[in-house]
N, C-alpha and C positions, 0 to 999 in steps of 0.2 A: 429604154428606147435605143434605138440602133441605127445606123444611116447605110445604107445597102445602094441605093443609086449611086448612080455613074455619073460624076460630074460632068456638066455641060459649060464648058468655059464659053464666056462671051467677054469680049474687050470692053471695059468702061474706066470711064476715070476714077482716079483714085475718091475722090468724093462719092462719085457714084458704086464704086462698090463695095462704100464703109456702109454706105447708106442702105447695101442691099443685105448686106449680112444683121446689120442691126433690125432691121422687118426680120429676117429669118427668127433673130433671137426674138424680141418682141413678140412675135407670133407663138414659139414654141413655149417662152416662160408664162406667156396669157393662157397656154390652156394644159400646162401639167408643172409638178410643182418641181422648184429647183433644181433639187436633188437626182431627179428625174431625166436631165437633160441633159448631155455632154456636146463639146465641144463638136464631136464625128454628127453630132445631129444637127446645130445649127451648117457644117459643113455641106451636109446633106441635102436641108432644104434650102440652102441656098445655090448648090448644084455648084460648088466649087471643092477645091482639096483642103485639107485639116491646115497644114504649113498656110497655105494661103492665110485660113484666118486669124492665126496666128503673125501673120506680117501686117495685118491693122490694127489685131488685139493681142498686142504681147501678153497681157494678162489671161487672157484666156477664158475661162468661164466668168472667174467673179469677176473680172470687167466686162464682159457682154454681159452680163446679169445686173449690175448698177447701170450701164448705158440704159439698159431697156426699164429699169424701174424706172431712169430719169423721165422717158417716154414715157413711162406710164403715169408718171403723177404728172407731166405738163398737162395729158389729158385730162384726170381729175381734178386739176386746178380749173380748167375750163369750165367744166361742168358747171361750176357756181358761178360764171361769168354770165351775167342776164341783162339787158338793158333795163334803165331804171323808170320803168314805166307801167301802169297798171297796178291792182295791188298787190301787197307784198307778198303774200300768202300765194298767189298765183304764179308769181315771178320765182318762190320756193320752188312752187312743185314741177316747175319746168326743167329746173337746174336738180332736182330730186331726178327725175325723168332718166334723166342723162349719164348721172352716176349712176343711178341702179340700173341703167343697161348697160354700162362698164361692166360692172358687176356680174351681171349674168352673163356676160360675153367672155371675161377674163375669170374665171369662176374659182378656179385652180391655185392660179399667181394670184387672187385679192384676195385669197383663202391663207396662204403659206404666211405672204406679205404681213398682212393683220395680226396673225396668229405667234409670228418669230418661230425660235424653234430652226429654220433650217441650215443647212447646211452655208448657205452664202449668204445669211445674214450677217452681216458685219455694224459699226455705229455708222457709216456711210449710208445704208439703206435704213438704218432708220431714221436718219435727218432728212432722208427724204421722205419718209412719211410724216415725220412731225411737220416738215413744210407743207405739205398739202392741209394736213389737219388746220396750219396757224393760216394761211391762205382760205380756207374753205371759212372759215370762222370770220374773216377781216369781209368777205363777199356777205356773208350773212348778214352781219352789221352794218353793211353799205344797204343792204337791202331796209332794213329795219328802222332807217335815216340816223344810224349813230358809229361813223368813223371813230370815237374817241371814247371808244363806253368805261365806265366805273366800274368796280371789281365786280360786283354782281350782275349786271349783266355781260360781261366778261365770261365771266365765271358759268353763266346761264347756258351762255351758244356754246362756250367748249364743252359742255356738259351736253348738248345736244346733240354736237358732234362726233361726240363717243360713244353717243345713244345710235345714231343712224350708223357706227360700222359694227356696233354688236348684233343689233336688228337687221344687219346683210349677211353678218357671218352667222346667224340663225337661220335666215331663210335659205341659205345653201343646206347650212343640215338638215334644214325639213326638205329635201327636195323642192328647192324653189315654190312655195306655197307659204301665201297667199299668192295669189296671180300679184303684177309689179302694179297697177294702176290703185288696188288695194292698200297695196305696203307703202307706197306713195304718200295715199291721202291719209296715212294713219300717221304719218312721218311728221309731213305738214302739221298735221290738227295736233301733235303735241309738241311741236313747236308751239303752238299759239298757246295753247295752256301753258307751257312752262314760261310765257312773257307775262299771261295774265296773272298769273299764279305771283310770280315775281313783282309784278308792278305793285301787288297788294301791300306788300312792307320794302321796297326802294322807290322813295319820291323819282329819282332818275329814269328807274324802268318803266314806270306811272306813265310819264311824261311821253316814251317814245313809245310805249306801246297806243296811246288814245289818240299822238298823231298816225302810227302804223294802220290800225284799226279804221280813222276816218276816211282813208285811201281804199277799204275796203270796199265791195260791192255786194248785194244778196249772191248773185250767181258765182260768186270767187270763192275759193275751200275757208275762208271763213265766215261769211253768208251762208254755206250749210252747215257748217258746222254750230254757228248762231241758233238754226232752226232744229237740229238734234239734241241742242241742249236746253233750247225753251222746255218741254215737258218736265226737265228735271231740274231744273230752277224753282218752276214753280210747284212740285212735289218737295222741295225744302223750303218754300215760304216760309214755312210755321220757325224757320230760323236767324230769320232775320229779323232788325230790330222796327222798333216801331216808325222809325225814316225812313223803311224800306231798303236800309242797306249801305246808302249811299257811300260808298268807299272812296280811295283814289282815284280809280276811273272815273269815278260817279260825280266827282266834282264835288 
């Protein structure tokens, strides 16, 4: 990248024009990857001189590059901010919603970011992605009604977690396919599985998944997904015991 325009200076306060170069940088690391971007470009598009941004970021690139991941994971942290109402499975996939249009919006920088490898990776930007990850995890559990989980369900949503940025950084290399409403509800629905799945052998997961579950409704992503997996419940009958089953959940 290159910066060719002619800067257009305009008077603002010092606040205001830390705040104007950090958009510049923001905007530029969101959509081509670190490496890629210099100092004459965030200059550029923010229509002022190099020295200039150089007198609010002495550091220069890898400090406008940590500002703007910091902006960029305060927005990721949001994304899992949901009120805690309706059920949980729905309150997921709103907060899924939001990151995966992050995602496709910022395609580039959630590509390098996830990936490491560049150039202005340092342990500073990836304490910032561990924060998101450990934030994005402690929302999930607020959703799930367990602030205080036990290693296994711990262990469950980090494990989910990981699962939803490899399934982002796949669907970038397929060319953004499945459409995001798809990739969404496949997100959700194995979430639920890896609770159900889990609750099977930890009495504790048991516990929060049949409260999670009763909050449920038929029309919410686990009410269909209840009714895609009737046919094949009952195509393994023949595996079940002669109680019909009756597990943890089952009481």
């Amino acid at each position: 990248m290159n910066g060719s325009a002619a800067p257009a200076y305009r008077r603002l306060s010092v606040e205001q024009r830390r705040t104007q170069l950090l958009a510049a940088a923001v905007d530029l690391f969101g959509h081509h990857r670190p490496e890629d971007v210099s100092v004459d470009d965030v200059a550029a598009a923010a229509g002022v001189s190099r020295p200039l941004v150089y007198r609010y970021f002495p550091g220069g690139k890898q400090q406008l590059y940590e500002a703007a991941m910091h902006n960029a994971a305060d927005e990721l942290r949001k994304c899992f901010v949901e009120p805690s109402q309706g059920a949980p499975t729905q309150r997921l996939a709103h907060a899924l919603d939001r990151y995966l249009a992050f995602v496709d919006e910022h395609d580039a920088a959630y590509s390098a970011l996830l990936r490491g490898g560049s150039v202005a990776e340092t342990s500073r930007t990836g304490a910032i992605v561990d924060g998101v990850r450990r934030s994005a995890a402690e929302q999930v559990l607020l959703h799930l009604g367990a602030p205080d989980p036990g290693p296994r369900l711990a262990m469950m949503v980090r494990s989910w977690i990981a699962s939803v940025e490899a399934v982002s950084l796949t669907w970038l290399d397929e060319g953004k396919q499945p459409p995001l409403p798809e990739l969404r509800g496949w997100l959700v629905d194995h979430l639920t599985g890896l609770l159900v799945i889990t609750a099977t052998t930890d009495p504790e997961t048991a516990g929060i998944a049949a409260a999670a579950l009763a909050l449920e409704t038929p029309d919410s992503p686990a009410g269909e997904l209840a009714r895609r997996l009737a046919p094949i419940v009952e195509a393994v009958a023949h595996l079940l015991p002669d109680d019909g089953g009756r597990g943890m959940l089952g009481g």
